[in-house]
C-alpha positions as CSV (number, residue, x, y, z in Angstrom):
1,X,0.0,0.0,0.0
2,X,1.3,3.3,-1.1
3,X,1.8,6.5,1.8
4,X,-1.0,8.0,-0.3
5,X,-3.6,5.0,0.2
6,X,-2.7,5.0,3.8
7,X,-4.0,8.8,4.5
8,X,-7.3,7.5,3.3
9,X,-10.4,7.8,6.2
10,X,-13.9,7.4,6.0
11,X,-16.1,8.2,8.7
12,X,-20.0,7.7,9.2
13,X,-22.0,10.1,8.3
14,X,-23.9,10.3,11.7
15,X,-20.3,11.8,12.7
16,X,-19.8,14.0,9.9
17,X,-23.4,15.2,10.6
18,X,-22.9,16.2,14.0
19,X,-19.2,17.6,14.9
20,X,-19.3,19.4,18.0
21,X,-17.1,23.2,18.1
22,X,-16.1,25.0,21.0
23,X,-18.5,27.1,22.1
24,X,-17.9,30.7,21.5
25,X,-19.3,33.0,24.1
26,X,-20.7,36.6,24.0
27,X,-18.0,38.9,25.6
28,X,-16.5,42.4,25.6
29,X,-12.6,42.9,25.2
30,X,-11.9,45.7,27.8
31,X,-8.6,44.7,29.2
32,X,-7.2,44.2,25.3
33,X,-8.3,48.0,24.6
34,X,-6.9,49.7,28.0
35,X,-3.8,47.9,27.1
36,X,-4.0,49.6,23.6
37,X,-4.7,52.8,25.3
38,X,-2.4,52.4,28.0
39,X,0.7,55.3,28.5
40,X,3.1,52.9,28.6
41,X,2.0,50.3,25.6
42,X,4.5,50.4,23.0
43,X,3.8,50.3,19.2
44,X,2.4,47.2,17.9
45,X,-0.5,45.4,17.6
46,X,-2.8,43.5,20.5
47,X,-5.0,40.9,19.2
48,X,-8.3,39.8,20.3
49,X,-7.5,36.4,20.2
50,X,-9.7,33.4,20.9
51,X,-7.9,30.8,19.2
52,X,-7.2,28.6,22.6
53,X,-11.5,28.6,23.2
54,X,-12.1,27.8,19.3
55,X,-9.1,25.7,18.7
56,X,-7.5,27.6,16.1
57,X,-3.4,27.1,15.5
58,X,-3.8,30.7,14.1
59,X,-5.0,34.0,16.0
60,X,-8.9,34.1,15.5
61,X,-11.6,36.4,17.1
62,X,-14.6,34.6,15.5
63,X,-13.9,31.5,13.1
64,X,-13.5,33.7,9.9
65,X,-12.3,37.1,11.5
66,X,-9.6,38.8,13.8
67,X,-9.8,41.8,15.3
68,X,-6.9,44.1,16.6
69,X,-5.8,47.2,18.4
70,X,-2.9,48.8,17.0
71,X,-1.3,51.2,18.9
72,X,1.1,54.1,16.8
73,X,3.6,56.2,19.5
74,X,4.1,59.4,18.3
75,X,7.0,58.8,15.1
76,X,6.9,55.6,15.3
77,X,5.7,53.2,12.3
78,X,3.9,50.0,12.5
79,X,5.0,48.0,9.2
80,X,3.1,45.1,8.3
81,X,1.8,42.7,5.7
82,X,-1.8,40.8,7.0
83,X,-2.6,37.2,5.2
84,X,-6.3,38.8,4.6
85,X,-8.6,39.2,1.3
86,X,-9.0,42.6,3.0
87,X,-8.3,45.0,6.0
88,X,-10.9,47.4,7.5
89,X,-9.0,50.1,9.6
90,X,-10.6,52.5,12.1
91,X,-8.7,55.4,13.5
92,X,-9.5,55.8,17.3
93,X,-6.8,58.4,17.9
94,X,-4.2,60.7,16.6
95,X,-3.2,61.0,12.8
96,X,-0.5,59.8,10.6
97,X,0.3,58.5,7.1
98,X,-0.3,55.3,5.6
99,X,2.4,54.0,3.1
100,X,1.5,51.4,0.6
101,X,4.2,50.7,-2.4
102,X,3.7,54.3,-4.8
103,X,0.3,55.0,-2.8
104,X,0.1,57.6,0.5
105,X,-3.1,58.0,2.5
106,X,-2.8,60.8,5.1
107,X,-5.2,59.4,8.0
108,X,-6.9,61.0,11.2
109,X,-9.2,60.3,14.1
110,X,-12.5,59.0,12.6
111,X,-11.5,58.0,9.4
112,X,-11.9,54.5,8.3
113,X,-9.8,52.4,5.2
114,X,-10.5,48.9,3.5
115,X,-8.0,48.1,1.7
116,X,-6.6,44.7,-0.1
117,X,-5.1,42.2,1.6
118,X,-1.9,40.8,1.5
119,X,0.0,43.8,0.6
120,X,2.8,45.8,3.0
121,X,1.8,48.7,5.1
122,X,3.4,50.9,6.8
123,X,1.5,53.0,9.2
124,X,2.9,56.4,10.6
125,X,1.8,58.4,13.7
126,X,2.0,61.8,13.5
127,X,0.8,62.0,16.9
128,X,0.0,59.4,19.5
129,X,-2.3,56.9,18.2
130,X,-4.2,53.8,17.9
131,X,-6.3,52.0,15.6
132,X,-8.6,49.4,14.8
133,X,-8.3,46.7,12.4
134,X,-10.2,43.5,11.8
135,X,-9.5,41.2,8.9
136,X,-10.4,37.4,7.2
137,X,-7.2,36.1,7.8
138,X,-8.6,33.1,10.1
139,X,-10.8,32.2,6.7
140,X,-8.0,32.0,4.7
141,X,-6.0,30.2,7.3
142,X,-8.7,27.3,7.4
143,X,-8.5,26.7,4.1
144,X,-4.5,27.7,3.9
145,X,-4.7,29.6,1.3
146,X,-3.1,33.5,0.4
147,X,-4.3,36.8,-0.6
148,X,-4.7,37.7,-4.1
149,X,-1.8,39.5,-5.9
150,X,-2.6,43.2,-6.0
151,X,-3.9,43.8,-8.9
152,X,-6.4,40.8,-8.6
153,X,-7.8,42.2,-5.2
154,X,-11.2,42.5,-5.4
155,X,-10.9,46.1,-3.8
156,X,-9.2,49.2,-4.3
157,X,-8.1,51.4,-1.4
158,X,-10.7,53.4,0.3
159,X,-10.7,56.0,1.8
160,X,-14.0,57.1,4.4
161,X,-13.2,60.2,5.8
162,X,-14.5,61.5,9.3
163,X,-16.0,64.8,8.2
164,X,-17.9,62.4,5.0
165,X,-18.8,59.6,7.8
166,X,-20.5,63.0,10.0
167,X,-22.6,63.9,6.5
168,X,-23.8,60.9,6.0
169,X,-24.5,60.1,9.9
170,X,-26.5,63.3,10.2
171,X,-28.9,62.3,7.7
172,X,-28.8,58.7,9.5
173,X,-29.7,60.0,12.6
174,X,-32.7,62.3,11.4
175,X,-34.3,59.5,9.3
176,X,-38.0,58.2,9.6
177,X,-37.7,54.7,10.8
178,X,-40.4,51.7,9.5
179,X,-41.9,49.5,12.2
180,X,-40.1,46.5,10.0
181,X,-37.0,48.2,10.2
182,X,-34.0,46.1,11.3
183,X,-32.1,49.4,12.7
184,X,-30.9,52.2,12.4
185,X,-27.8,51.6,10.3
186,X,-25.9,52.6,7.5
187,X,-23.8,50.1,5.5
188,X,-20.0,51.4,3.8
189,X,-19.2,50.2,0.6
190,X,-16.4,50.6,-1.8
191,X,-17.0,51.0,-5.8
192,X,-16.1,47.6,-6.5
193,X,-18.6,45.8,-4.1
194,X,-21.3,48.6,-3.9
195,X,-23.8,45.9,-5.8
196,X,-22.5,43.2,-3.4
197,X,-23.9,45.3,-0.5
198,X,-20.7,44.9,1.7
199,X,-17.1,46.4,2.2
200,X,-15.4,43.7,1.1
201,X,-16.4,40.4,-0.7
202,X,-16.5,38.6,2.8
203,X,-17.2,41.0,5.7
204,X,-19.8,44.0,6.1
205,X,-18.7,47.0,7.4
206,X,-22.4,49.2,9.5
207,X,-22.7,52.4,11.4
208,X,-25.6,51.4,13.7
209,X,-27.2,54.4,15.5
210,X,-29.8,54.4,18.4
211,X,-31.1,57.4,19.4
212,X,-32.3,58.1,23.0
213,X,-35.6,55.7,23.5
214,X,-35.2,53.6,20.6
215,X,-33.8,49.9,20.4
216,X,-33.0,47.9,17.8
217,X,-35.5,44.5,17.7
218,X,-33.7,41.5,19.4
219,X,-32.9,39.2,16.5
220,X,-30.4,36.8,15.2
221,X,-28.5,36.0,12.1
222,X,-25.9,33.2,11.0
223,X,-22.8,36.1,10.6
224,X,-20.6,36.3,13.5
225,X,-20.8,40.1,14.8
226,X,-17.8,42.4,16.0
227,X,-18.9,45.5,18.0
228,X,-16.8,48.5,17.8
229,X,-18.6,51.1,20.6
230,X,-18.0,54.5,19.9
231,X,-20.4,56.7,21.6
232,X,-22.3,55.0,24.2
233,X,-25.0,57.7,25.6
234,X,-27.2,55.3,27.1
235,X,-26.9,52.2,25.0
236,X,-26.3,48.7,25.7
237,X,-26.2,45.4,23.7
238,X,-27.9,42.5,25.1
239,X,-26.4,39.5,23.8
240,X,-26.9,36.0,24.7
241,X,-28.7,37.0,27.5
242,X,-25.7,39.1,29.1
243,X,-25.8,43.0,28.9
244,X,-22.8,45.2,27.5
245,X,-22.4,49.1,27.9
246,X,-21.1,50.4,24.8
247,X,-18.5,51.8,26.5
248,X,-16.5,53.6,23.8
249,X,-13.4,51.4,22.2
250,X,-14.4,48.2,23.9
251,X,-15.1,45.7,21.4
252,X,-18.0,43.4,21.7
253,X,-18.3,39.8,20.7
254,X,-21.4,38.6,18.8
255,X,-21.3,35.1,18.4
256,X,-23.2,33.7,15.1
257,X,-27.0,32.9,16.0
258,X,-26.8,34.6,18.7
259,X,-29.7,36.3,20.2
260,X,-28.7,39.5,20.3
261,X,-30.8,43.5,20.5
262,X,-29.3,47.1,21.1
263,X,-31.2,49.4,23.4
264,X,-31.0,53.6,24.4
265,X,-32.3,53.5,27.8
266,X,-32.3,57.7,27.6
267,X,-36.0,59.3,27.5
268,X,-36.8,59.9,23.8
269,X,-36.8,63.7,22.6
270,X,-37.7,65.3,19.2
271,X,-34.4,67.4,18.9
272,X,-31.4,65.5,20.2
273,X,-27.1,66.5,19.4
274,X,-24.9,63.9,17.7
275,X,-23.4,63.7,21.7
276,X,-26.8,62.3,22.9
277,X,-27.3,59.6,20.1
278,X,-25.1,56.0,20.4
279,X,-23.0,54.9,18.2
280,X,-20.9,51.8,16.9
281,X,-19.2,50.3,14.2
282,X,-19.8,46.6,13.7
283,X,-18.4,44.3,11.2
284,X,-19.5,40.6,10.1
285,X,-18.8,38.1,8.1
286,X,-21.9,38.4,6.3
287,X,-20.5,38.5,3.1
288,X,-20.1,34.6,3.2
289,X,-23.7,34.4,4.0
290,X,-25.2,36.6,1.4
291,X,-23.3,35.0,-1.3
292,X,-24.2,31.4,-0.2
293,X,-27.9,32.5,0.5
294,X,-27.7,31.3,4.0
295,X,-27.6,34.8,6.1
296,X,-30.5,33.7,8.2
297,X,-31.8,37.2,9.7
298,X,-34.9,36.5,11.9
299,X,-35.6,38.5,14.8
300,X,-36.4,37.3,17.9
């Protein structure tokens, strides 16, 4: 018998039908973004990393996504080259300039980029800053495979500037909601995956707003969900049956199928400031789901 013959299995199917996984619980990563705030932190990344809990040999938030905090000291640079289809990067704090080959992208506090995968950064502070970056790498890992070259991404490099984001918020915040309405929310696209309805081909990239008295309907969908709280005025996820503050920075965990609902426990008022209205960014891995006709979105 050859070596080849010998790595042959075959298992039942009432096996193959019912693997069990490591459950992956609903949680909020507040030490991981003190640390990334911290005085004394130096530049570099800290992961949200849950790869002991689901098994992973590779860093892994959620079984298709990682998430990280990547803190910038003022003139410092954070090179690096992610194993992802795609990047979505949030700037918490400060400003700098992103290098990437012949491209430059001049970045502040409250912009966002998406940008391909697979290609080497190099991110300077101009001041004292951090960041926010979650990826597909964990996707690509499972199936150990690499990013596209370059000019086969399926992106280009975007570019969501803060004062752009407050436009299109404002408008957002003042808009008549349906009773059917699932929230709230505005999705961020690029040109190349505008018709796809997502950021990039694999993840989703939402503003979700909840003004004082409003709530988003408890519901559930098959996309894993990473919460990035940004203004919290009042709000608070319930998820799984546990209750998270969106405290801004932390980073909440919505495990896929989850039973999860955002609430703004403030009274509700006609005229309310951008201060007084909750905000956070979440991303999934919805893409997967939309393309496979499998997203699942009921609520509760």
């Amino acid at each position: 018998m050859s070596i080849y013959a010998e790595r042959a299995r075959f298992v039942p199917v009432e096996r193959g039908f019912n693997i069990k996984r490591p459950e992956i619980r609903p949680q909020a990563f507040t030490a991981e973004m003190q640390l990334a705030f911290a005085e004394e932190t130096p530049t570099g990344f800290v992961p949200l990393d849950l790869s002991g809990p689901l098994g992973t040999p590779y860093p892994a938030t959620t079984p298709f996504m990682l998430t990280r905090y990547a803190r910038i000291r003022a003139g410092d640079e954070l090179a690096c080259t992610l194993a992802a289809s795609g990047e979505i990067w949030v700037v918490l704090r400060g400003s700098g300039e992103l290098r990437r080959g012949a491209d430059a992208i001049e970045w502040a506090a409250g912009d966002v980029l998406a940008l391909p995968g697979g290609v080497a950064s190099t991110f300077r502070a101009a001041t004292d800053a951090v960041l926010w970056v979650t990826t597909d790498e964990p996707a690509l890992a499972f199936a150990g495979v690499r990013p596209a070259p370059p000019a086969q991404s399926p992106i280009d490099i975007t570019h969501y500037r803060a004062a752009d984001i407050a436009r299109e918020l404002r408008l957002l915040y003042d808009r008549p909601m349906a009773p059917d309405t699932p929230g709230r929310a505005l999705f961020m696209a690029t040109e190349r995956t505008e018709t796809l309805g997502t950021c990039l081909p694999a993840m989703t990239l939402t503003l979700n707003a909840v003004r004082p008295g409003e709530a988003q309907r408890p519901h559930r969908h098959n996309a894993a969900a990473i919460v990035l709280a940004l203004r919290e005025a009042g709000c608070a996820s319930t998820i799984g049956g546990h209750s998270f503050a969106w405290t801004p920075n932390v980073t909440l965990l919505t495990p896929a199928g989850a039973e999860h609902g955002h609430s703004n426990d403030r009274p509700a008022a006609d005229e309310v400031g951008d201060e007084e209205i909750a905000l956070a960014l979440i991303v999934q891995d919805g893409g997967f789901y939309y393309h496979g006709r499998t997203m699942g979105f009921a609520f509760v």
